[in-house]
Backbone bond lengths (Angstrom), bond angles and torsions (degrees), N, CA, C in turn:
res aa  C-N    CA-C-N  psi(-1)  N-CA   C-N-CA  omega(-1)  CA-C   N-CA-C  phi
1 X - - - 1.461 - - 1.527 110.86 -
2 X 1.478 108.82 -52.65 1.896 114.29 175.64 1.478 99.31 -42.21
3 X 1.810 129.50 -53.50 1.059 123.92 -146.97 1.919 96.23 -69.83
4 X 1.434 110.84 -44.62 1.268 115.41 -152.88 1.589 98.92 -52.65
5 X 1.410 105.21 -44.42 1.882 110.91 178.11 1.634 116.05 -58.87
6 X 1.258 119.19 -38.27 1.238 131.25 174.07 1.478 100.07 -28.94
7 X 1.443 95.82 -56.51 1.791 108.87 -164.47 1.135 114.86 -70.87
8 X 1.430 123.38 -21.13 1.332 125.31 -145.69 1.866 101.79 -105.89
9 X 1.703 92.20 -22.77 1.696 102.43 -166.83 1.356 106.53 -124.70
10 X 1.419 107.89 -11.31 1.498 107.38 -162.54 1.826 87.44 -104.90
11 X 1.254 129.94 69.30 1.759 115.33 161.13 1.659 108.23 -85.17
12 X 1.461 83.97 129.63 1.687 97.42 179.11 1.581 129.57 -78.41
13 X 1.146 98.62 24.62 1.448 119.14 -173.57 1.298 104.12 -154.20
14 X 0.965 137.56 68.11 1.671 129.22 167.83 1.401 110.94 -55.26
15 X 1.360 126.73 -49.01 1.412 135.94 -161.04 1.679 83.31 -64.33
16 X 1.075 127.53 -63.33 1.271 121.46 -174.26 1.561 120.39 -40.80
17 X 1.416 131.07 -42.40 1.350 167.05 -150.36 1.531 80.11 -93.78
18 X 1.064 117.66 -78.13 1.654 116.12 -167.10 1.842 121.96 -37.07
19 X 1.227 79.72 -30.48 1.776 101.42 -158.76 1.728 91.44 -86.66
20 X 1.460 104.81 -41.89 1.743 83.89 179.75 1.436 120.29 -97.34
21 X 1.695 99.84 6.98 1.782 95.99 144.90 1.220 128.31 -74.40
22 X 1.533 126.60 -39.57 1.116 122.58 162.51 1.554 134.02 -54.41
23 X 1.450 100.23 -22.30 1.647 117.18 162.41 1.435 113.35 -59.08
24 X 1.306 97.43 -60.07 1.832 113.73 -174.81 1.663 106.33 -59.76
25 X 1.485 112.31 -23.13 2.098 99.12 -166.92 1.377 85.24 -88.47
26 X 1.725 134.82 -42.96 1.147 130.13 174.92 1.783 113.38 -44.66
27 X 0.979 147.74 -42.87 1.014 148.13 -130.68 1.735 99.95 -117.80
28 X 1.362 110.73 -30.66 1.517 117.46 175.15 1.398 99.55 -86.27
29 X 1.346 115.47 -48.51 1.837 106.54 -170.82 1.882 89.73 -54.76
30 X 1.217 129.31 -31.13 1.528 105.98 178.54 0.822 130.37 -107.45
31 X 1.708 126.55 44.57 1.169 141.25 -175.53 1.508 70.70 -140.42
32 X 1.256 149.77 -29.56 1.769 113.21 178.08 1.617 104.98 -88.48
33 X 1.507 119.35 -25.97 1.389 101.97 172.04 1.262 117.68 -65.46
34 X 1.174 120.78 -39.86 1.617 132.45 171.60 2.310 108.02 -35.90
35 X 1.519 88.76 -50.65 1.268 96.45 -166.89 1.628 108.45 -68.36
36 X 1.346 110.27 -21.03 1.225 129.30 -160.10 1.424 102.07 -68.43
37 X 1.533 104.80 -54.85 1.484 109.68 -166.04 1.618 104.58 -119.64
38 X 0.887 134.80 55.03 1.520 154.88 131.54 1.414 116.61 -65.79
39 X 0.960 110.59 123.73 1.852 120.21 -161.00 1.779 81.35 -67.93
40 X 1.855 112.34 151.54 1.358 120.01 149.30 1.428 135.32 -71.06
41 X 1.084 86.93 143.16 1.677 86.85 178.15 1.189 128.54 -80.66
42 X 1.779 123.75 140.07 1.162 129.43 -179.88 1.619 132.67 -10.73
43 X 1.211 88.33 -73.01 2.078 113.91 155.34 1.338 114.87 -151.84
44 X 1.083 85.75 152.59 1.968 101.99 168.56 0.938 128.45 -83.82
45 X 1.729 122.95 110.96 1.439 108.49 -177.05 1.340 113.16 -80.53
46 X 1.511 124.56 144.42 1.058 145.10 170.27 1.613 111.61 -41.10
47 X 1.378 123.97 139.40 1.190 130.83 172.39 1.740 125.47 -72.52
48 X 1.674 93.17 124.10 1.479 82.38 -156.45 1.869 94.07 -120.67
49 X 1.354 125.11 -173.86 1.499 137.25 167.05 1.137 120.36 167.40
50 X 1.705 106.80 91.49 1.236 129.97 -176.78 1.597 96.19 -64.38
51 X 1.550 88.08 147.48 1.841 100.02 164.83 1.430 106.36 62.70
52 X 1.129 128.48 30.13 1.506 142.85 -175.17 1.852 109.32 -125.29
53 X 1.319 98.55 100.88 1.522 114.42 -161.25 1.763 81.55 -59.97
54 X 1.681 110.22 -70.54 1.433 124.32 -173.78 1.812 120.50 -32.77
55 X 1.110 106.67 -29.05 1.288 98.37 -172.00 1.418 97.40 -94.34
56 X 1.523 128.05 -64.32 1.176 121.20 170.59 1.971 131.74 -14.68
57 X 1.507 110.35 -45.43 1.238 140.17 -165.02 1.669 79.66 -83.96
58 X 1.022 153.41 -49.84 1.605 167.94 -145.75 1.940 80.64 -72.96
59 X 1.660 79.43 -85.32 1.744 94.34 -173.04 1.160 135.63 -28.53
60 X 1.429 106.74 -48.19 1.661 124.97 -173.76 1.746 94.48 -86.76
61 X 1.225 128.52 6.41 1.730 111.31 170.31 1.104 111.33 -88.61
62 X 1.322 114.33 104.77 1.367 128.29 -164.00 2.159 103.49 -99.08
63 X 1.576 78.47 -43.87 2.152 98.74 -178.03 1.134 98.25 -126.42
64 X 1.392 87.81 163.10 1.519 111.68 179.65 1.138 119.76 63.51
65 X 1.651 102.30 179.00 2.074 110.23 178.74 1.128 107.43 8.40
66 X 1.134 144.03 130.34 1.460 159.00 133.03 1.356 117.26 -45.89
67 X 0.931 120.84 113.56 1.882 127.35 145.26 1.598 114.72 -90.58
68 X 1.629 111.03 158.47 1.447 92.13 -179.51 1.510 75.74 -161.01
69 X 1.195 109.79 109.26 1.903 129.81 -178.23 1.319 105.53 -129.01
70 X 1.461 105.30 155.00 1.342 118.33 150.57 1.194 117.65 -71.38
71 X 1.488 116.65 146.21 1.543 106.73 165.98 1.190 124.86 -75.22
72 X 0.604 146.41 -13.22 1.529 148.22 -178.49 1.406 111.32 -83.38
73 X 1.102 116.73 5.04 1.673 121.69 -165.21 1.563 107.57 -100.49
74 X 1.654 91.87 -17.35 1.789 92.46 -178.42 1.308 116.04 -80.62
75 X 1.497 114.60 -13.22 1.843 121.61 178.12 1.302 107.26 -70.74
76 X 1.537 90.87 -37.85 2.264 92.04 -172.07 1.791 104.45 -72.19
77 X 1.397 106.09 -42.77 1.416 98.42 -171.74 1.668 125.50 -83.31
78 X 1.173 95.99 17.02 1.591 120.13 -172.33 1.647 96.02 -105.60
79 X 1.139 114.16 -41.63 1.894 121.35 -178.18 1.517 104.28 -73.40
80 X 1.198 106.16 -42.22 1.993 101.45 -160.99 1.642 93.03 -107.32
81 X 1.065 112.45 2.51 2.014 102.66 178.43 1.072 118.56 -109.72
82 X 1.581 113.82 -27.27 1.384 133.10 -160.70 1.642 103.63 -40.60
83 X 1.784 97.00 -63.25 1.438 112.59 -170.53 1.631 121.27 -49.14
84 X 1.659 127.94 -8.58 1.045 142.76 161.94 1.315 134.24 -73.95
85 X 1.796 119.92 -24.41 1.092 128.15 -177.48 1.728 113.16 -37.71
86 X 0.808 104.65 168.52 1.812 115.67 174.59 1.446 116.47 21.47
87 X 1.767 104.17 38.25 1.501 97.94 161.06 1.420 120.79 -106.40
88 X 1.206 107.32 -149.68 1.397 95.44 159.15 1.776 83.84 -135.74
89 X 1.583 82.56 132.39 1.351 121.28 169.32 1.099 150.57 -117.34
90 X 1.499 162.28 144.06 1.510 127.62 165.86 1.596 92.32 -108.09
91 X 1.751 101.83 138.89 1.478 112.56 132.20 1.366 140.43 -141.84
92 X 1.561 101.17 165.83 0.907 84.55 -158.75 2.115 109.13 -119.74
93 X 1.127 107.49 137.14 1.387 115.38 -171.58 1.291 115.27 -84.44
94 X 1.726 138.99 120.47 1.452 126.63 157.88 1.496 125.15 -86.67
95 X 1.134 135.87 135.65 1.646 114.27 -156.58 1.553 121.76 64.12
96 X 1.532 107.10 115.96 1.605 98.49 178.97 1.776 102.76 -154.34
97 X 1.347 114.99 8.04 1.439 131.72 136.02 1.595 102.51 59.20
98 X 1.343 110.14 -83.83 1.366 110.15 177.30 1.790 122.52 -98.93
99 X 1.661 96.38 -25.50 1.242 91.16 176.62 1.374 113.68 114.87
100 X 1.457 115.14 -23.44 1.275 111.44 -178.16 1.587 122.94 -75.68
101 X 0.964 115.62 -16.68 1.629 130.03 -179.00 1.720 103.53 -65.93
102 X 1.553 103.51 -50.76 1.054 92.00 -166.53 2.020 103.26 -61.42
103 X 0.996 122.31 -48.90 1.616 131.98 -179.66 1.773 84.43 -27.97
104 X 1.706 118.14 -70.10 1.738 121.35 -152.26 1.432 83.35 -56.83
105 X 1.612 125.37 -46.47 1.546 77.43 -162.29 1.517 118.92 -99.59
106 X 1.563 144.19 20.21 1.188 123.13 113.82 1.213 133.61 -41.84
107 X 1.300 137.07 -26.54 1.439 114.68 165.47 1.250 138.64 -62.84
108 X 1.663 89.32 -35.60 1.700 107.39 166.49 1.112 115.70 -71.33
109 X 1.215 143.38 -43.61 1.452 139.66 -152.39 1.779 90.56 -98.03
110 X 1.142 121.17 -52.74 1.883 128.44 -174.94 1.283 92.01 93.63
111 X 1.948 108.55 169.67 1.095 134.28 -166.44 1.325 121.60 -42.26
112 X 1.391 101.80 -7.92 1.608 103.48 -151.93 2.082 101.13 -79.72
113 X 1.701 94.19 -24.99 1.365 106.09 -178.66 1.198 147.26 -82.67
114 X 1.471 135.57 127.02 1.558 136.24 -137.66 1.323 77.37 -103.25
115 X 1.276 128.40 117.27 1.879 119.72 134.75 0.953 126.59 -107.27
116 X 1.518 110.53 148.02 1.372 121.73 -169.86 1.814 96.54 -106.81
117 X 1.181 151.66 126.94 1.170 159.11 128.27 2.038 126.72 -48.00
118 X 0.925 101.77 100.94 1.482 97.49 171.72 1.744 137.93 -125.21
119 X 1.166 121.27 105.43 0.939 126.17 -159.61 2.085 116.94 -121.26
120 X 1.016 124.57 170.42 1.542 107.15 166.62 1.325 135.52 -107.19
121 X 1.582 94.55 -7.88 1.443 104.64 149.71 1.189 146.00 -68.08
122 X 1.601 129.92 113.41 1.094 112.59 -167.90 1.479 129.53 -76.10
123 X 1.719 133.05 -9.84 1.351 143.73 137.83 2.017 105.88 -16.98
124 X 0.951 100.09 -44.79 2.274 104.81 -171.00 1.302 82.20 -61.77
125 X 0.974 155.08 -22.79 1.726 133.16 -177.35 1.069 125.14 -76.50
126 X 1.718 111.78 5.61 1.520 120.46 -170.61 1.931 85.40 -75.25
127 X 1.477 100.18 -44.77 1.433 99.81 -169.24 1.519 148.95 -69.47
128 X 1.268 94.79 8.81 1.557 126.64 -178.55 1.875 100.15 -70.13
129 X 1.106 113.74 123.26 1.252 116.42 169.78 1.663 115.30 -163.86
130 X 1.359 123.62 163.70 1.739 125.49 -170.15 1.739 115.73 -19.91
131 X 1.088 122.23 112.94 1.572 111.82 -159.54 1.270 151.81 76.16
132 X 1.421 100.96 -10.46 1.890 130.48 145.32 1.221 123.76 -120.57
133 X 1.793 114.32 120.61 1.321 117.77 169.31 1.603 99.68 -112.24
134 X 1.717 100.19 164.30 1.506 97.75 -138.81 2.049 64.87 -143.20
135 X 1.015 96.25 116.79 1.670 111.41 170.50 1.620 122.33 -96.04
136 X 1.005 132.49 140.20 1.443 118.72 -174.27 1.533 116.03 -114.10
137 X 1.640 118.35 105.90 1.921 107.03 -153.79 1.544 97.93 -153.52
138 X 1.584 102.41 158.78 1.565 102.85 157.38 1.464 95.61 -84.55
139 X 1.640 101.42 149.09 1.999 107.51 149.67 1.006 108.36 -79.45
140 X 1.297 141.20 -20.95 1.540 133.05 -151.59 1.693 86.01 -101.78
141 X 1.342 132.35 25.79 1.648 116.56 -150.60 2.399 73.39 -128.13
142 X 0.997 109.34 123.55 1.585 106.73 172.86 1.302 127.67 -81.23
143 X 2.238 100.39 -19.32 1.053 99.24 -179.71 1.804 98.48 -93.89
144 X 1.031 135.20 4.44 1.449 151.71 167.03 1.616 98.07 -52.55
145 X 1.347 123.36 -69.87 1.378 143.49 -179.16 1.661 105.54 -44.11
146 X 1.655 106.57 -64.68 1.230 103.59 -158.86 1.636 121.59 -76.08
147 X 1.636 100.61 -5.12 0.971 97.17 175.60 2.140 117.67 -95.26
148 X 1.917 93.34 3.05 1.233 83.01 173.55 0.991 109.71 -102.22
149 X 1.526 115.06 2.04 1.578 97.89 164.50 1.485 138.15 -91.93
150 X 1.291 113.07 6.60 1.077 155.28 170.42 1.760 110.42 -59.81
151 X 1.535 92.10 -67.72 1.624 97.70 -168.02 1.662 112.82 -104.93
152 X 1.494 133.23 17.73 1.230 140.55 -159.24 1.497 95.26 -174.44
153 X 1.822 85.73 130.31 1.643 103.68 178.69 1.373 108.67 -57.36
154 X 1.658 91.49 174.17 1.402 91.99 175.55 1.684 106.46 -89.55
155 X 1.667 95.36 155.58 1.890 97.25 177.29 1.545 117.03 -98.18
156 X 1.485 97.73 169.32 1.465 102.17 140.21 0.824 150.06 -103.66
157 X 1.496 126.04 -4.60 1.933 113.88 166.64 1.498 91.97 -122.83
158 X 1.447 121.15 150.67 1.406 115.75 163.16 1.792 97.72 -119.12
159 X 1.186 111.05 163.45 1.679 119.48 167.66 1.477 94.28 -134.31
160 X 1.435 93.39 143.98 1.421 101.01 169.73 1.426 100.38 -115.53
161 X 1.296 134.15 107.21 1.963 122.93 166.40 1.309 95.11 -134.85
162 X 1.206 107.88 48.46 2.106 115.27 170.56 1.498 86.72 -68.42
163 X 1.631 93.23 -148.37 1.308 133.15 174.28 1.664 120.22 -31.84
164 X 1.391 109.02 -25.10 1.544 105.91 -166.40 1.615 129.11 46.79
165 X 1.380 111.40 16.66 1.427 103.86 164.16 1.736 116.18 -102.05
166 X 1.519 115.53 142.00 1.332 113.44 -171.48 1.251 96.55 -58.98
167 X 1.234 168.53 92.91 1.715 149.17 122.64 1.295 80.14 -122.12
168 X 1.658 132.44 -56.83 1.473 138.97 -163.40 1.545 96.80 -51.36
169 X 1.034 120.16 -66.37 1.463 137.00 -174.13 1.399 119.49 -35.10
170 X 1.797 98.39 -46.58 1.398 119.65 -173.16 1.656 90.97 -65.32
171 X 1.555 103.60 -89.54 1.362 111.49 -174.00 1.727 130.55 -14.06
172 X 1.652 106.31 -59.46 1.117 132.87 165.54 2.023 112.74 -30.40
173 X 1.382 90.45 -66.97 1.878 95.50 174.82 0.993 99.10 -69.77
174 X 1.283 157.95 -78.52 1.368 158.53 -151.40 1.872 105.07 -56.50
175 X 1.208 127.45 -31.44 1.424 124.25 -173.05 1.771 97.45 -105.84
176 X 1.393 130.51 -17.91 1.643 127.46 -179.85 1.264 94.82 -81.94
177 X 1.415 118.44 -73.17 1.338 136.76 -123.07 1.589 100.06 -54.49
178 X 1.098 132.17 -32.75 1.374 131.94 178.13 1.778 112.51 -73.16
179 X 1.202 93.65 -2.99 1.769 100.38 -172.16 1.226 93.24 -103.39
180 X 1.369 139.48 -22.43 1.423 130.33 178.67 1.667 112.19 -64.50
181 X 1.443 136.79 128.21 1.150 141.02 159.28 1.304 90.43 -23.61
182 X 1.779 103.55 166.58 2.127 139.88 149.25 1.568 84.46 -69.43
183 X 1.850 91.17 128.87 1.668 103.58 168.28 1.767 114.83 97.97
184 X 1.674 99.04 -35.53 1.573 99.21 -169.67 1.617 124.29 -64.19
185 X 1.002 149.94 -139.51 1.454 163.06 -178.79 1.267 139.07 -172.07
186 X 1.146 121.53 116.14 1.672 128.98 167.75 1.162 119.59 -100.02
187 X 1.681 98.45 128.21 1.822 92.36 166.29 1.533 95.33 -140.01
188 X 1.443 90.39 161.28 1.853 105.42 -172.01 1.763 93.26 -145.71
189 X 1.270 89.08 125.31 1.733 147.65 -170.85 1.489 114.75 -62.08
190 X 1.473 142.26 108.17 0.934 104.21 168.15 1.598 125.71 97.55
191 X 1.329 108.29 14.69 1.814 111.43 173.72 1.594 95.09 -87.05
192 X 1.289 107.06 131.97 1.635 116.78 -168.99 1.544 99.67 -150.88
193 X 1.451 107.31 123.88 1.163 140.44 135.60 1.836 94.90 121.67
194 X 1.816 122.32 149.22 1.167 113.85 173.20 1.489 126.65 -36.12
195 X 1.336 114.29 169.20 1.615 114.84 -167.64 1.593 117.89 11.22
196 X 1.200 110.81 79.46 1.205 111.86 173.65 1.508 96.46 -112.03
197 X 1.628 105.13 145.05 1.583 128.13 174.77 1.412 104.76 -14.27
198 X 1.572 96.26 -76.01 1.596 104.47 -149.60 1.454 105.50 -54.81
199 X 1.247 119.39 -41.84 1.522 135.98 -168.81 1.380 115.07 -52.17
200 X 1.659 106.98 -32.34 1.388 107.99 168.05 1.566 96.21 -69.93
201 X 1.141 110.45 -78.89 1.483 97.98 -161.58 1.679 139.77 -43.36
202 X 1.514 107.52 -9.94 1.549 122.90 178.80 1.883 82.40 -85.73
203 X 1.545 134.09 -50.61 1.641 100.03 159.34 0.998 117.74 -49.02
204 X 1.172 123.25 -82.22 1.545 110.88 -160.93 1.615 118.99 -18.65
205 X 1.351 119.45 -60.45 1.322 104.07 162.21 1.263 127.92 -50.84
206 X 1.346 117.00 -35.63 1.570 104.36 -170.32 1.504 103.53 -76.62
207 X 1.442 131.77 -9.11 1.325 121.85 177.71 1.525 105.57 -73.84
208 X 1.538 105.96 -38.74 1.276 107.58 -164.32 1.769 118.23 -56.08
209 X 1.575 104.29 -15.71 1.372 107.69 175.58 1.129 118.26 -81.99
210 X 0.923 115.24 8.85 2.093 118.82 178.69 1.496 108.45 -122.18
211 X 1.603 129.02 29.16 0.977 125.98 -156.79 1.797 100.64 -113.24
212 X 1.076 128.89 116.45 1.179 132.07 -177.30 1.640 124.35 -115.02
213 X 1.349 109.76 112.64 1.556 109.63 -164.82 1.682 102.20 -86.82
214 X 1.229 89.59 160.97 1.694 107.93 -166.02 1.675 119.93 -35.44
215 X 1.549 110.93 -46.50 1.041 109.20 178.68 1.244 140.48 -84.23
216 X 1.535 104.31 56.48 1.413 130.61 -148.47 1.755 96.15 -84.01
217 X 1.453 121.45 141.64 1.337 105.89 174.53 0.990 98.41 -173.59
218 X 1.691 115.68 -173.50 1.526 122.50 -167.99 1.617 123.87 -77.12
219 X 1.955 98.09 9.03 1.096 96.23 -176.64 1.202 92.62 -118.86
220 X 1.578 139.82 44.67 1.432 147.35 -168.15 1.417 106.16 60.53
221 X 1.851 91.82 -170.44 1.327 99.01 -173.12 2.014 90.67 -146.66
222 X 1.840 98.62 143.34 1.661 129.30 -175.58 1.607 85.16 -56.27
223 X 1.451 122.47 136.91 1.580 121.42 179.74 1.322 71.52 -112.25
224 X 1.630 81.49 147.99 1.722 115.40 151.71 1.607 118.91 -47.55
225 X 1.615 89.38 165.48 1.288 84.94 -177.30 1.784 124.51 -88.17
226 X 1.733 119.67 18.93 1.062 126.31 176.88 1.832 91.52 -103.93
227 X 1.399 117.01 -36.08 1.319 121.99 175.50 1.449 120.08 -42.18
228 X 1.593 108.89 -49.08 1.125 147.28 155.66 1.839 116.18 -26.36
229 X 1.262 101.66 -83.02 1.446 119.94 161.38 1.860 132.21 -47.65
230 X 1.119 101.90 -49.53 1.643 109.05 -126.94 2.011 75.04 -111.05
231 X 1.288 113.58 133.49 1.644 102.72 176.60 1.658 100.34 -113.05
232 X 1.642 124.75 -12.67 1.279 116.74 178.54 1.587 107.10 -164.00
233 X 1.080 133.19 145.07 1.456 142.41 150.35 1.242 125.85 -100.74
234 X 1.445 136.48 107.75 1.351 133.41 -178.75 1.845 101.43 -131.68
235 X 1.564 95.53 140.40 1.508 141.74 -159.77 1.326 114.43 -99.83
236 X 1.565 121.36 65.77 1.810 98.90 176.46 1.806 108.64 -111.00
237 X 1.170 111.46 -162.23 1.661 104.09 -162.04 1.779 93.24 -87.67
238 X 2.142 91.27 131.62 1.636 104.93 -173.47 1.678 130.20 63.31
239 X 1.586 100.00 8.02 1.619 104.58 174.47 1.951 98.30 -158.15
240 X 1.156 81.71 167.90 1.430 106.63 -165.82 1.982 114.61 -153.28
241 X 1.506 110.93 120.95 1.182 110.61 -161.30 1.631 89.08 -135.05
242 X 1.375 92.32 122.53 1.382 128.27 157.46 1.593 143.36 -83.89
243 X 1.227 125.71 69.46 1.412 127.84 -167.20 1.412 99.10 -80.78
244 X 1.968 104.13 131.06 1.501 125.45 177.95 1.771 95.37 -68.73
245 X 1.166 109.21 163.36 1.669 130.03 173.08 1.838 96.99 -77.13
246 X 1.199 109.86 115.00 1.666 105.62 158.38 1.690 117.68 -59.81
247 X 1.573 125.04 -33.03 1.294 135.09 172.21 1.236 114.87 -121.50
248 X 1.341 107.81 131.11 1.418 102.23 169.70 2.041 121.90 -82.81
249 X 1.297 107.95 114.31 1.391 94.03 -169.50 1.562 114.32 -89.53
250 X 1.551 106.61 167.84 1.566 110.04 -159.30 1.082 92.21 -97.24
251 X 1.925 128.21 -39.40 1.041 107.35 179.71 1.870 100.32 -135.88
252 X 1.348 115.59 -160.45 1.582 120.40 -178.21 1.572 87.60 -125.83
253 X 1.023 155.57 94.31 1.484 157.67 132.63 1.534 106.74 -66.17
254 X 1.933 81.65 142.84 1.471 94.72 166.98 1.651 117.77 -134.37
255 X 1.310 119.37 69.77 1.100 108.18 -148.76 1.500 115.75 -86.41
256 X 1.490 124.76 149.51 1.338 124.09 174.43 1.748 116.85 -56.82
257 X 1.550 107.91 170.11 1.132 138.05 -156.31 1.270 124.47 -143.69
258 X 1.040 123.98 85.10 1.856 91.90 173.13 2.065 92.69 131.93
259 X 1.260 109.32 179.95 1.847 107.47 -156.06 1.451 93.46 -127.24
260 X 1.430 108.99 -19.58 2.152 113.07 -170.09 1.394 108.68 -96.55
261 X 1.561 126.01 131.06 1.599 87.10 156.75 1.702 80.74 -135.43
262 X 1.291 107.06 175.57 1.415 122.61 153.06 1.660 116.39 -51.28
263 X 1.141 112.64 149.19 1.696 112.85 -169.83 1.523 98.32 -76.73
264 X 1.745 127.13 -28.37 1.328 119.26 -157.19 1.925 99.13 -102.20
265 X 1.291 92.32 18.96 1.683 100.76 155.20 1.631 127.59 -99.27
């Protein structure tokens, strides 16, 4: 866990880091002027996702429990969840407000799935019932974390749609993410507005996967220890999904192929 933060807080180049923030605010302020003055379009088609148990289950909640999602959230969680359906799984939920989420995602996942619900209100305990336990905690609290890792396996999917402030956010990945099974997934809910906290830090990891130490060679190169961990980072608008490594590899090789090469290889 020390090491994973190392990586996450410890960049050995800040001056460097600085400079490609200033790259990055340049480059978004002109992708919103860009967006700004782009002629509109004719009409908008309506948001659609065939073959999407999750969104459907969204649609048809007419009563009861409340959900309250973005739409766009049902495409991402349809790509990185899909592969879980009808196992048996644990997940585990941060924030669950009204309660209805937790219901969508038993439907999606089926009986087979343990959820855990966590929220800091103590009212969310109405919703605890056969196959959902409903915990009552801060995320932003570390000894909150350590004591759930303590008494509850580790999972496979986590959501974060607590609080939505980056420290919660921060804390939250940094005290789960090692509790998630090889293979499992995190996503966190809800990063809103330019340069926001957390957003740096879901880079920071994603830089950390392109990071190659000196003794790089034709016989690969020792990955870090997020290299190690972390098998993907993906970026859509207000969320961010993190897929764990199913293997941990010893090394990153790239080895050649083939009998021709060019001489200036």
């Amino acid at each position: 866990m020390k090491l994973l933060q190392s990586f996450l807080f410890g960049l050995r180049h800040p001056k460097l880091f600085l400079k490609w923030i200033r790259a990055f605010r340049a480059f978004a302020q002109g992708l919103e002027w860009s967006a700004q003055h782009r002629p509109a379009a004719a009409t908008a088609a309506p948001t659609r996702y065939a073959d999407n148990r999750l969104w459907e289950f969204f649609q048809n909640k007419k009563t009861g429990h409340g959900i309250w999602k973005w739409e766009h959230y049902f495409g991402v969680y349809d790509r990185h969840l899909r592969r879980f359906r009808g196992q048996n799984l644990s997940l585990l939920e941060i924030g669950i407000f009204s309660g209805g989420s937790l219901e969508m995602w038993r439907d999606y996942f089926g009986d087979g799935c343990a959820i855990t619900g966590v929220d800091i209100e103590e009212a969310c305990k109405v919703y605890e019932q056969k196959g959902i336990r409903v915990l009552i905690g801060d995320q932003e609290s570390r000894e909150f974390w350590a004591s759930f890792r303590k008494t509850h396996p580790m999972v496979d999917v986590v959501i974060d749609d607590g609080g939505h402030e980056p420290n919660q956010q921060r804390v939250t990945f940094e005290e789960v993410f090692s509790h998630i099974k090889p293979g499992g997934v995190f996503i966190c809910e809800d990063i809103h507005q330019l340069f926001n906290d957390y957003s740096f830090h879901a880079y920071a990891v994603a830089m950390n996967l392109n990071g190659m130490r000196k003794e790089a060679g034709f016989d690969g190169v020792v990955p870090n220890a997020l290299q190690k961990e972390i098998k993907s980072v993906h970026f859509y608008p207000y969320m961010v999904v993190i897929e764990k490594a199913d293997v941990h590899p010893e090394r990153l090789v790239a080895p050649r192929h083939g009998t021709e090469w060019q001489p200036f290889l």
